[in-house]
C-alpha positions as CSV (number, residue, x, y, z in Angstrom):
1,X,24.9,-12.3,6.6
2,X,22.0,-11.9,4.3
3,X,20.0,-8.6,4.5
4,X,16.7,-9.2,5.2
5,X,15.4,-6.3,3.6
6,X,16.9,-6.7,0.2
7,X,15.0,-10.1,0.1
8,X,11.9,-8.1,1.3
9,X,12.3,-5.7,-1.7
10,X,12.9,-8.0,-4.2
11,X,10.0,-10.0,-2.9
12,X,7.2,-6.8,-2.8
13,X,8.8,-6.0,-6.4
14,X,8.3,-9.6,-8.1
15,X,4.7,-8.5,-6.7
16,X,4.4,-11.2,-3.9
17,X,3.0,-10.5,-0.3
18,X,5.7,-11.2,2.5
19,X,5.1,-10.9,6.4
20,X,8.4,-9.7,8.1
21,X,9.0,-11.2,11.8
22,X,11.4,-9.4,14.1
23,X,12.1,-11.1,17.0
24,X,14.1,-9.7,20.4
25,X,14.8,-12.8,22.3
26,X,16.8,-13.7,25.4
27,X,19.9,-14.8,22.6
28,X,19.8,-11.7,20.6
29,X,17.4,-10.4,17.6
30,X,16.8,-12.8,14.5
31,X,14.4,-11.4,11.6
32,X,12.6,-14.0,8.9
33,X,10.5,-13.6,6.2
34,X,7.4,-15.8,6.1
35,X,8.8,-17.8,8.9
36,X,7.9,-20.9,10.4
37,X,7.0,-22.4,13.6
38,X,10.1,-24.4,14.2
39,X,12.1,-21.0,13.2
40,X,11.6,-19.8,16.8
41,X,13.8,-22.2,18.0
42,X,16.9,-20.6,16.8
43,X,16.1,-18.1,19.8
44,X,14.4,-20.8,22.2
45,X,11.3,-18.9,21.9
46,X,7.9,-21.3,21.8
47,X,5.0,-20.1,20.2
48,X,3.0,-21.4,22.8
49,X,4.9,-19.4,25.6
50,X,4.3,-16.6,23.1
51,X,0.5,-16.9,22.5
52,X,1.0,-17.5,19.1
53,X,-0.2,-20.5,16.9
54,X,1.6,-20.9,13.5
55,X,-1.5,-19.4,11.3
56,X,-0.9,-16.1,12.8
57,X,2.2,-15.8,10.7
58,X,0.3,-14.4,7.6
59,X,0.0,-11.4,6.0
60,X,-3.2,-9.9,7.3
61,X,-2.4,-7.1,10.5
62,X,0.2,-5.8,11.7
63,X,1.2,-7.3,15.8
64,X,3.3,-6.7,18.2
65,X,3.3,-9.2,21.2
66,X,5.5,-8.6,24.4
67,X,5.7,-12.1,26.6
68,X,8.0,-13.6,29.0
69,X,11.3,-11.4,28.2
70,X,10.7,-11.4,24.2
71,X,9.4,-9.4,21.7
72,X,8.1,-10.4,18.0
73,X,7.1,-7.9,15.8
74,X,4.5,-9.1,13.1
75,X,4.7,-6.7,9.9
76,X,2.5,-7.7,6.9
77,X,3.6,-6.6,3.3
78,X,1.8,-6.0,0.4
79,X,2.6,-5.0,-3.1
80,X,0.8,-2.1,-4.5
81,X,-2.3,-2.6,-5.5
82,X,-2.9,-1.9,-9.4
83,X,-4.8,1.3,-11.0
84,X,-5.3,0.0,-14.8
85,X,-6.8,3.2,-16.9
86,X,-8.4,1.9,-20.3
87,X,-8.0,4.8,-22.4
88,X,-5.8,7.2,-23.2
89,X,-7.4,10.4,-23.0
90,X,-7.4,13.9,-21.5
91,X,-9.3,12.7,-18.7
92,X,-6.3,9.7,-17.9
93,X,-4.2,12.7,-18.9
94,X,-5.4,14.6,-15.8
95,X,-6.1,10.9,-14.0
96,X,-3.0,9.5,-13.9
97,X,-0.2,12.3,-11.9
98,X,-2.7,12.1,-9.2
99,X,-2.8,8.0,-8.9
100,X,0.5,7.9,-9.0
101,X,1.2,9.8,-5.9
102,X,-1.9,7.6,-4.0
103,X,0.4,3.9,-3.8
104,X,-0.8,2.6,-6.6
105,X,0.9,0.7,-9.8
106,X,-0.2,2.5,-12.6
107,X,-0.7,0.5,-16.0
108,X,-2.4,3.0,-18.8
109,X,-3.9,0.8,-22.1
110,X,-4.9,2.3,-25.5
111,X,-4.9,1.1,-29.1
112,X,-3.2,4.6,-30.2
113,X,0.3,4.8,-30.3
114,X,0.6,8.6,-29.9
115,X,-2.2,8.1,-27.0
116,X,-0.4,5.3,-24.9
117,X,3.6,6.5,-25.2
118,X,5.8,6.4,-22.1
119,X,6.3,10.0,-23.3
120,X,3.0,10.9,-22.3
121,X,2.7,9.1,-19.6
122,X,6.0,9.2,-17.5
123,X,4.5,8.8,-14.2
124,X,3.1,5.1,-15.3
125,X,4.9,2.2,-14.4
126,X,3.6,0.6,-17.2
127,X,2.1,1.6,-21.1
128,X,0.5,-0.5,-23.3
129,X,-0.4,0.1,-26.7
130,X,-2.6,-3.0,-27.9
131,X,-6.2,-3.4,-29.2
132,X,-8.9,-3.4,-26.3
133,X,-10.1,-6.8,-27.9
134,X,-6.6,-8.1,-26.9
135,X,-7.0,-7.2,-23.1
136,X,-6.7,-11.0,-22.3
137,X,-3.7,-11.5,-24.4
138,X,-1.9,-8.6,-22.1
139,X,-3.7,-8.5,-18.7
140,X,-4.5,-11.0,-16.3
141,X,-7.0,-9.6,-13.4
142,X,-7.4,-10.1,-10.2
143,X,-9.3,-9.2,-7.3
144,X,-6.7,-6.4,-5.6
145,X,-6.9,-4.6,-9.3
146,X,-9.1,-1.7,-9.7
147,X,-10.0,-0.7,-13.0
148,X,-11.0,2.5,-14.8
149,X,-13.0,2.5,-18.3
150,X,-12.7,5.8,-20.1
151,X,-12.0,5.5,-23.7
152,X,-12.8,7.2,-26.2
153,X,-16.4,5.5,-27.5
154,X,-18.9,3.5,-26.2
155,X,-18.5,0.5,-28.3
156,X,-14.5,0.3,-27.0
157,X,-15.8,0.8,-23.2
158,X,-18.0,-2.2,-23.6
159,X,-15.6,-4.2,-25.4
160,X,-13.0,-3.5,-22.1
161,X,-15.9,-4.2,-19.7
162,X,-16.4,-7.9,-21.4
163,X,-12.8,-8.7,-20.8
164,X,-13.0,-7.8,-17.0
165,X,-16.1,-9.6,-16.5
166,X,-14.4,-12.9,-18.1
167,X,-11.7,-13.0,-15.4
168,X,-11.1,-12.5,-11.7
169,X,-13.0,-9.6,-10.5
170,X,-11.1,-6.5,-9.4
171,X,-11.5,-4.9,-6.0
172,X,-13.3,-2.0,-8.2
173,X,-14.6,-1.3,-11.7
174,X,-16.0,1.8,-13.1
175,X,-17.2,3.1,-16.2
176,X,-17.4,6.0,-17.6
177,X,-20.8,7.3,-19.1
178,X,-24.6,8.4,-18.6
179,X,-26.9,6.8,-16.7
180,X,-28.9,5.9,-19.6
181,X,-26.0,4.3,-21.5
182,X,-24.8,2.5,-18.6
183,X,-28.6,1.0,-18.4
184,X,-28.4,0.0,-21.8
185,X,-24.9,-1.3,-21.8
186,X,-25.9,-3.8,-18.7
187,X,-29.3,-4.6,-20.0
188,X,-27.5,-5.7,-23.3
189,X,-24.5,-7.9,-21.9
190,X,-27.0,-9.1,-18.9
191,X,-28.8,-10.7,-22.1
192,X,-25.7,-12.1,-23.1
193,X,-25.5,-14.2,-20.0
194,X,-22.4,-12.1,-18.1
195,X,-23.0,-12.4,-14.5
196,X,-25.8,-9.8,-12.9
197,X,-23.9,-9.7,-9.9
198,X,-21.0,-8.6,-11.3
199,X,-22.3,-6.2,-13.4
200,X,-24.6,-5.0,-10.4
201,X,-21.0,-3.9,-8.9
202,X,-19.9,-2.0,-11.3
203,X,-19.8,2.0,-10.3
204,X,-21.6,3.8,-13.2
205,X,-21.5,6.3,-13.9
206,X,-18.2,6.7,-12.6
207,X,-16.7,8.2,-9.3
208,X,-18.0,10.1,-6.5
209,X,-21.3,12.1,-7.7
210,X,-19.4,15.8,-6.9
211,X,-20.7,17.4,-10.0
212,X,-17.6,17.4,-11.7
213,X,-17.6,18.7,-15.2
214,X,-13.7,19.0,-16.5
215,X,-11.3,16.2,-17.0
216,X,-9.4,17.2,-13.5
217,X,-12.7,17.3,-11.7
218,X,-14.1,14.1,-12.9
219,X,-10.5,12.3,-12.2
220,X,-10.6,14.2,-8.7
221,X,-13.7,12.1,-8.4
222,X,-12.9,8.7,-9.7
223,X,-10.4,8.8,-7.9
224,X,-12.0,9.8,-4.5
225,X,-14.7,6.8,-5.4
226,X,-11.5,4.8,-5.5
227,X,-10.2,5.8,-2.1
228,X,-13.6,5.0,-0.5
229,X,-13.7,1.7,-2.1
230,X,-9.9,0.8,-1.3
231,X,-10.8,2.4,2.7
232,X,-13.5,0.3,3.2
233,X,-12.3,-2.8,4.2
234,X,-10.3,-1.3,7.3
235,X,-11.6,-2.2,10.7
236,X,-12.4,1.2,11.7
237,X,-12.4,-0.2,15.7
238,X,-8.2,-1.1,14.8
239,X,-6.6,0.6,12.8
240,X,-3.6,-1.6,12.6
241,X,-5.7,-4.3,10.3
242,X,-5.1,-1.7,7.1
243,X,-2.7,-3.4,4.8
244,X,1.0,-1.6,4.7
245,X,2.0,-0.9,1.4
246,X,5.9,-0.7,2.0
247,X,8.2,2.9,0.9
248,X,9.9,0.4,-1.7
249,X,12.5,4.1,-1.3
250,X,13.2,3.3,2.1
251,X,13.4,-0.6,1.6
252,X,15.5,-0.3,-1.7
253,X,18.3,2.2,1.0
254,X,18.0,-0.5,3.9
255,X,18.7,-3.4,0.9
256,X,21.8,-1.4,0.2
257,X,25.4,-2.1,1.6
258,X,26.9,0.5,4.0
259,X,29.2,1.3,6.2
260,X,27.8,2.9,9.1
261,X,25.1,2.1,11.4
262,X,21.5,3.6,11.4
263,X,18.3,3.3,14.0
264,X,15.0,2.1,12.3
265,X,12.2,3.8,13.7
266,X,8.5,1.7,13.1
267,X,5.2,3.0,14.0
268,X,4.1,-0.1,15.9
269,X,0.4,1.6,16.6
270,X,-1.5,4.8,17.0
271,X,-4.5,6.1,18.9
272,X,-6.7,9.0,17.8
273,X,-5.2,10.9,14.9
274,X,-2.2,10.9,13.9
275,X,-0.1,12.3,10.6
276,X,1.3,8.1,9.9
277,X,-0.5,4.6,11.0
278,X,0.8,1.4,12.0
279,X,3.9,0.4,9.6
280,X,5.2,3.7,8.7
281,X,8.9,3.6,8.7
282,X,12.1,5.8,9.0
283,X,16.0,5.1,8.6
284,X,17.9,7.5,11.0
285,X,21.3,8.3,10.7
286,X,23.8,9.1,13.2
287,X,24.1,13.1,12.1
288,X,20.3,13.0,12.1
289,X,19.7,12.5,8.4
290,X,16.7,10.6,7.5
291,X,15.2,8.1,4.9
292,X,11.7,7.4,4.6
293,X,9.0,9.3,7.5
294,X,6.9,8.3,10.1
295,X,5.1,11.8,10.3
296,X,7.0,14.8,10.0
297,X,7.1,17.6,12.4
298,X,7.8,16.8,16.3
299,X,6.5,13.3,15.4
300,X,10.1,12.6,14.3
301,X,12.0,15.4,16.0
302,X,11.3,13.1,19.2
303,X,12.7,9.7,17.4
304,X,15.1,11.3,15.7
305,X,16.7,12.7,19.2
306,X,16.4,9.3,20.6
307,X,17.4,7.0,17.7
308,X,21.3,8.6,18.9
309,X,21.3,7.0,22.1
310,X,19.8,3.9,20.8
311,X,22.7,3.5,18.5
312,X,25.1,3.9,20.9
313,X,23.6,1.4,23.4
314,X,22.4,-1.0,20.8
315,X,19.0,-1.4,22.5
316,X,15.7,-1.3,21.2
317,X,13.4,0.7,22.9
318,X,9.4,1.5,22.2
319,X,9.1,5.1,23.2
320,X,5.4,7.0,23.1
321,X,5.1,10.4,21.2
322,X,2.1,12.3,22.4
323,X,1.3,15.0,19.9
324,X,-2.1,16.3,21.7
325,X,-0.3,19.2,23.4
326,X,1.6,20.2,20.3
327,X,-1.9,20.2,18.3
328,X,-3.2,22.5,20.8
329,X,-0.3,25.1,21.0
330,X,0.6,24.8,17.1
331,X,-2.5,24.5,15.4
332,X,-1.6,21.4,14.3
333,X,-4.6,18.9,12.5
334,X,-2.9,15.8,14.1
335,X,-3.2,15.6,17.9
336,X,-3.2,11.4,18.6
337,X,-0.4,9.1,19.9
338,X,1.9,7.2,18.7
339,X,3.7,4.0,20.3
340,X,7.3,3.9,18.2
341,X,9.6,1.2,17.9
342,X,13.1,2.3,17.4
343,X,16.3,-0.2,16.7
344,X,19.3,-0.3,15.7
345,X,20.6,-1.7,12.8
346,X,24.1,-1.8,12.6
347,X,26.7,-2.0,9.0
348,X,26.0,-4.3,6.1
C-alpha cells in the first residue's frame, strides 16, 4: 500500500505545493494527494452530496466538511517560503540563526569564499559563493521569495537590487541603507527605466523602524518587518486561510516504515487564542511518546489520553480542548479552543 505521506514529503521537498484529502466514508477511509473529482467514487461519495465542486480541491485553506455520514478533510501544503540574504556579513551572521528557526529556506549569497562557507553558515540550507553580477545565472525568483540586501558596499547592493527587479517579484525586498542613499539609488535606476512600482515596494531602509543600532538589533528588525509582511495576507476574520507550512520532521517519521500503530492528532480549527492554528500536527504512540506538537501543555495532555482509546477502537473522533479555564488557574497566555481531529493510523 503506498504511504501517502512519504509522497507528501517528497512532494513539499522537490518544492511543489500538494493539497492532502482524507476522506471517512461509509466504505472505510481513502487519502489522495491532489485528487480528483471522479476519485470520490472509490468511496461512493458525490461531490455534489458533499457541497463540494472540483475547484475546491486546491491548495488555498484548510476545510473540513461533515455531510450525509462522511467526512473530508481538505489540508493545503506548502513548501517553505525562501529567505535569500545577499551578503555575508556580521549582520547575516546575527540574521540568519534566527530565520532559520521562523519556517523559512534559508539561501545566504556572497562573492567571498571565507564569507559564504557552509562552515559559517551551518544553519543555511543553502551557500553560494558567486559574483552578485551572476545572480541570474544562480537564482531564479519568484513571488513567495523574500529577499534581504546587506552587503558589504553600496555599489554591490544596487547591482543585487537590478537582478531582482529583472525577474518575478518576491513577496518582499529590502535594502539596507540611509534614507538618502536609498533616494538616490531609486532616483538613479528609476532613470534607467526599472519599473517605479516596483521600486516603490521596496522596504528602505530596511526592517521595522525600532531604532536598532547593532547587527542583532537591526536583524531582530528585518526580520520582524518580514513577519508583518509574510502575516499580512491572513484573513484575520478565519484564521484557517493562513498557509500550513508542514513539520517536514513529522512527515519524514509518518513516511517511514514501522511496525506499530500510532494516532494522528490534527488541529482542524481554533477559536480565540491558542498556542497551534489550523494544521498543526502530532504522531502519538501507544506508550504516549510523541512526534511533532499541536501545542504543548494540557493542549496535548488531553489528545494524548485519548489518542489510546482511539487506537484500540480504530475510530476517528474530533474531540474539543477548551484551554480558557486552564489559562485562568495557570497563568497560562493561551486561553482559546481547539477542535482536534485524532485517527488512527495503523503499521506500514
Amino acid at each position: 500500500m503506498t504511504n501517502i505521506f512519504k509522497k507528501l514529503y517528497e512532494s513539499l521537498s522537490g518544492g511543489a505545493e500538494a493539497v492532502l484529502v482524507t476522506l471517512y466514508g461509509p466504505k472505510g477511509l481513502a487519502r489522495y494527494l491532489n485528487p480528483r473529482a471522479e476519485d470520490l467514487k472509490d468511496l461512493g461519495l458525490d461531490l455534489k452530496d458533499l457541497g463540494l465542486e472540483e475547484s475546491d480541491f486546491k491548495p488555498e485553506s484548510l476545510r473540513l466538511y461533515q455531510n450525509q455520514g462522511a467526512l473530508v478533510l481538505m489540508e493545503p501544503f506548502s513548501p517553505k517560503p525562501r529567505l535569500i540574504v545577499f551578503g555575508g556579513g556580521h549582520l547575516s551572521l546575527a540574521l540568519a540563526p534566527m530565520a532559520a528557526l521562523m519556517d523559512f529556506e534559508l539561501i545566504i549569497y556572497d562573492d567571498r569564499p571565507s564569507f559564504s562557507s557552509p562552515s559559517r553558515f551551518p544553519m543555511a540550507d543553502q551557500v553560494i559563493c558567486d559574483s552578485f553580477e551572476a545572480i541570474e545565472k544562480n537564482l531564479l525568483f519568484n513571488q513567495k521569495d523574500y529577499v534581504v540586501i546587506v552587503t558589504r558596499g553600496h555599489r554591490h547592493d544596487e547591482d543585487c537590487l537590478k537582478c531582482v527587479l529583472k525577474g518575478q517579484e518576491p513577496h518582499y525586498t529590502g535594502m539596507i541603507g540611509s534614507k538618502r542613499r536609498v533616494a538616490i539609488v531609486k532616483k538613479l535606476l528609476l532613470n534607467q527605466g526599472y519599473d517605479p512600482q516596483k521600486l516603490e515596494r521596496l522596504d528602505s531602509p530596511i526592517g521595522l523602524a525600532i531604532g536598532a543600532v547593532t547587527p542583532p538589533e537591526i536583524a531582530v528588525a528585518i526580520l520582524a518587518k518580514i513577519t508583518q509582511v509574510r502575516r499580512e495576507k491572513v484573513n484575520r476574520k478565519n484564521q484557517e486561510t493562513m498557509e500550513v507550512f508542514a513539520d517536514l520532521n513529522l512527515l519524514k517519521f509518518l513516511a517511514q516504515p514501522r511496525a506499530e500503530p500510532l494516532a494522528l492528532a490534527t488541529v482542524v480549527s481554533t477559536i480565540g487564542s491558542t498556542p497551534r492554528r489550523a494544521g498543526a500536527k502530532m504522531a502519538i504512540h501507544f506508550d504516549g511518546r510523541t512526534v511533532g506538537s499541536i501545542g504543548g501543555g494540557c493542549s496535548e495532555a488531553e489528545v494524548i489520553m485519548k489518542a489510546r482509546s482511539i487506537m484500540e477502537s480504530q475510530a476517528y473522533q474530533i474531540i474539543q480542548v477548551d484551554m480558557t479555564d486552564s489559562a485562568e488557574e495557570d497563568g497560562m497566555v493561551c486561553g482559546g479552543t481547539m477542535r482536534v481531529l485524532i485517527e488512527p493510523l495503523g503499521p506500514t
